[in-house]
C-alpha positions in Angstrom: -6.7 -1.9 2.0 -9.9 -1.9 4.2 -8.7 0.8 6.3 -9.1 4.5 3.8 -11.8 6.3 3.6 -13.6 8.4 1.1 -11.7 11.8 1.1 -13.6 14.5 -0.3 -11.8 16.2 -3.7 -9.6 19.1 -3.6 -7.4 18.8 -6.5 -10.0 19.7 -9.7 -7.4 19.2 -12.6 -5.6 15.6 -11.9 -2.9 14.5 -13.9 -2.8 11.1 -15.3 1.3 11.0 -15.0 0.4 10.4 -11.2 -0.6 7.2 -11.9 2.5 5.8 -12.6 3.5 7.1 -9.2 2.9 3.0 -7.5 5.1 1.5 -10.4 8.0 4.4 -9.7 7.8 3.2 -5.5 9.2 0.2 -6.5 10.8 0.4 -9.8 13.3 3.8 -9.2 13.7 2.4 -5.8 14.9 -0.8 -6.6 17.4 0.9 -10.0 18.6 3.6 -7.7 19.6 1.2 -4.6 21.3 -1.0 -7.7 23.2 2.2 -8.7 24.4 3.9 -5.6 24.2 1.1 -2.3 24.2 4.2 -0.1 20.6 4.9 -1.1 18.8 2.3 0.8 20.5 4.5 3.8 19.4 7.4 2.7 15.7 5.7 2.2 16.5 4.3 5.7 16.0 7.8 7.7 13.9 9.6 4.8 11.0 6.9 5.5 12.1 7.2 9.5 11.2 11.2 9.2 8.3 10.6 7.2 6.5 7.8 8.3 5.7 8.8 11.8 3.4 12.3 10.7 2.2 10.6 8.0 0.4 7.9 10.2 -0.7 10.9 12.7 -2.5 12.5 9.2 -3.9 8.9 8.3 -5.5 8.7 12.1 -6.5 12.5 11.7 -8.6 11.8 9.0 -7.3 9.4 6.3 -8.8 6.0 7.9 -12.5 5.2 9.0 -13.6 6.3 12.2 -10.8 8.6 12.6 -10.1 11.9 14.4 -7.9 14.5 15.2 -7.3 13.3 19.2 -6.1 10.2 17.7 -2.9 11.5 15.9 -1.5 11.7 19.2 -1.5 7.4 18.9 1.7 7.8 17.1 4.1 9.1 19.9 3.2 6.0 22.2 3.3 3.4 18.5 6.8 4.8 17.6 8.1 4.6 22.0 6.7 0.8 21.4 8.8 0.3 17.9 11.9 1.7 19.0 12.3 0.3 22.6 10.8 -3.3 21.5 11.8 -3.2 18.4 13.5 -6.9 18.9 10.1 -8.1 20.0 6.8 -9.0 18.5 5.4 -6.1 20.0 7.9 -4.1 18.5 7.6 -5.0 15.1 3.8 -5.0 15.4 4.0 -1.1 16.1 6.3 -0.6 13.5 4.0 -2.4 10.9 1.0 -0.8 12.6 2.4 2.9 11.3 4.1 2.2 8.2 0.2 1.1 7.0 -1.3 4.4 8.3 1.5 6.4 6.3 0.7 4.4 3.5 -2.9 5.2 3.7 -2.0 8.9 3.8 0.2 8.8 0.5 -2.4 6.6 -1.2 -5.3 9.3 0.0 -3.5 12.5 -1.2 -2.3 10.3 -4.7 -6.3 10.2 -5.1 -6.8 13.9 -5.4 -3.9 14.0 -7.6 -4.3 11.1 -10.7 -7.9 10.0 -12.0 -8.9 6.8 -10.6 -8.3 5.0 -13.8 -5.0 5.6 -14.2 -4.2 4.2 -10.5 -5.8 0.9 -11.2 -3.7 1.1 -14.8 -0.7 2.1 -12.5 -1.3 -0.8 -9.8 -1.4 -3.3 -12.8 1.4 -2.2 -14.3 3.3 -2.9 -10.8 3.2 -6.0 -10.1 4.2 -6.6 -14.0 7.2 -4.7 -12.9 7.2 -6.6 -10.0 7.4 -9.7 -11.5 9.9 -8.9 -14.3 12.2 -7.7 -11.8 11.8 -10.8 -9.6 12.0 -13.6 -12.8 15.5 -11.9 -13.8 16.9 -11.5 -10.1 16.7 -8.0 -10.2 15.3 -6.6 -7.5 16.6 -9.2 -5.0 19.9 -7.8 -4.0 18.3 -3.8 -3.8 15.6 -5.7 -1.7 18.8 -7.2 1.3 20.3 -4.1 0.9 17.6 -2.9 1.9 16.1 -4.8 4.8 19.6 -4.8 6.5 19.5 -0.6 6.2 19.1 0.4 9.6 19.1 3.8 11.0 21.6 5.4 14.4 20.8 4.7 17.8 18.6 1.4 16.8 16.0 3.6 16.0 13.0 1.8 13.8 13.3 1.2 10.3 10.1 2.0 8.1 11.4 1.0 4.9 11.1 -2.4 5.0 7.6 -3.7 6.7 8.9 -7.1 9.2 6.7 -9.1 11.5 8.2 -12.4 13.2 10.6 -13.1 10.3 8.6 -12.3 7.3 9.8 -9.4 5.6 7.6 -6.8 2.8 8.9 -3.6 1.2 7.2 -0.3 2.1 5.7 -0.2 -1.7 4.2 -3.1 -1.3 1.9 -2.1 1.3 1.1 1.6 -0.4 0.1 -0.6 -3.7 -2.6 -2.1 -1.4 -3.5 1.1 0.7 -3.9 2.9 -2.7 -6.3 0.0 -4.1 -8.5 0.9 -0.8 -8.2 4.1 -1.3 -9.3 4.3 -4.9 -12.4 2.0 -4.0 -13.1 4.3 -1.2 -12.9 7.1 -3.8 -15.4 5.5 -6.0 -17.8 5.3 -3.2 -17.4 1.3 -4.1 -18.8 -1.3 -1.7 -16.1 -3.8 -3.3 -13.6 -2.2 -0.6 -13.8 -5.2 2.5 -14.3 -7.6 -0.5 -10.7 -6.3 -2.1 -9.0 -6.8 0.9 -10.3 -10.3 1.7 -9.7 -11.1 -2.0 -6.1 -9.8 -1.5 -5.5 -11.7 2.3 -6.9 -15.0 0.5 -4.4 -14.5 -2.3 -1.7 -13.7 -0.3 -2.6 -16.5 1.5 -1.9 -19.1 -1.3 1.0 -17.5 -2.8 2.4 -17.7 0.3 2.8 -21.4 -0.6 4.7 -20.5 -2.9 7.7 -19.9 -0.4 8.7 -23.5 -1.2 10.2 -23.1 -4.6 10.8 -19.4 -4.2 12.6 -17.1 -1.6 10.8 -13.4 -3.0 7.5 -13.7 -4.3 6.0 -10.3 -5.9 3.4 -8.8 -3.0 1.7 -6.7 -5.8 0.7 -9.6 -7.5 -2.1 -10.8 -5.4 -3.5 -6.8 -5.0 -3.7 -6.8 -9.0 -5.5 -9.3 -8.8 -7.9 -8.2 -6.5 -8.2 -5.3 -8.7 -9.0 -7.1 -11.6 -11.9 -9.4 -9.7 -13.6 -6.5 -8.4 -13.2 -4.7 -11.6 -14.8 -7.7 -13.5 -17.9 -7.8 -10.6 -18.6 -3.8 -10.7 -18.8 -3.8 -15.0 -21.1 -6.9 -14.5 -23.2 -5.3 -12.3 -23.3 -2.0 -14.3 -24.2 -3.5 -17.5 -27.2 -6.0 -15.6 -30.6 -4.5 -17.0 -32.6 -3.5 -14.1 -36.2 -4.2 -13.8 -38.6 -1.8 -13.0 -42.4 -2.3 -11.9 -44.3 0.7 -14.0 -47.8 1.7 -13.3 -50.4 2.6 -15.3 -53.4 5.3 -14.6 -56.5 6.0 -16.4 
């Protein structure tokens, strides 16, 4: 969430249909994996052919303090995901560029939808988030899922693990587009929105004692929603002014 940067805007007409693009990462993905198994295979290598130039564009020029020499980061990230991919160090690399392809998707959504209708969009996620959890929906897409891999052990993007904890791909774009919108904005909320969202993820991870999914999106909503409440504040707070006068 901390990691996009303000992109400048080359899309004049958006279209507010693009916002519902966060809510359709999770939603269609989890109905057509329930409708046809073989698609979580399919996701599988489509996320292993995309994920990789994504990051490179992300490190080009979707994060802060990027550049163009350090696209070339991906070739020894994905040579450290596939040969380790047992391994911490593995996973790690994995994780490492399924964020920056995230970034990338959540940069370009930016030019595409006004910024209001991605924070509606990322609200009306994790509502779709939870639904699907609370009526044990979305659980058996989500292990069909996790166990997709691709030939030759290459890495699988679509699911985000590290050391036994396991996140869908969506998950992570619903936080990398909150960044990016609040980069957008030119908003100094951004760090605050990730450290908001950490802290919440934090807790709910508590929650693992009574339940085995919890819904990711929830504590990025809510995020949303504090630094939402802290910017109106601060936009309807009367500023004083010292006037002078001559004569």
């Amino acid at each position: 969430m901390a990691l996009p940067c303000t992109a400048p805007t080359r899309v004049r007409v958006k279209n507010a249909s693009w916002g519902l693009v966060p809510l359709a990462s999770i939603v269609l993905v989890v109905v057509a994996i329930r409708q046809d198994a073989g698609a979580a295979a399919m996701l599988t290598y489509l996320s292993l052919a995309a994920v990789p130039p994504l990051a490179a564009l992300a490190l080009a020029g979707g994060v802060r303090c990027s550049s163009r020499g350090l696209a070339v980061l991906v070739v020894p990230l994905f040579a450290v995901a596939w040969v380790e991919r047992s391994n911490l160090a593995g996973q790690a690399a994995a994780v490492i560029l399924s964020i920056l392809a995230c970034v990338t998707l959540a940069v370009v959504l930016t030019q595409l939808a006004p910024l209001r209708w991605l924070k509606i969009g990322i609200l009306l996620t994790a509502v779709g988030d939870v639904a699907m959890i609370g009526a044990h929906y979305l659980q058996p897409a989500q292990d069909l899922l996790n166990f997709a891999t691709p030939g030759f052990d290459l890495p699988a993007f679509q699911r985000v693990l590290l050391s036994g904890v396991v996140m869908g791909f969506g998950d992570f774009f619903v936080a990398a587009l909150l960044g990016a919108v609040l980069a957008a904005e030119g908003c100094r909320y951004q760090d605050r929105a990730a450290l908001i969202t950490f802290a919440m993820a934090v807790v709910f991870d508590l929650l693992f004692i009574a339940m085995p999914v919890l819904p990711a999106t929830v504590p990025v909503a809510i995020a949303l929603l504090v630094v939402e409440r802290r910017a109106r504040r601060r936009r309807t707070q009367p500023s004083y002014g010292v006037s002078t006068a001559t004569g």
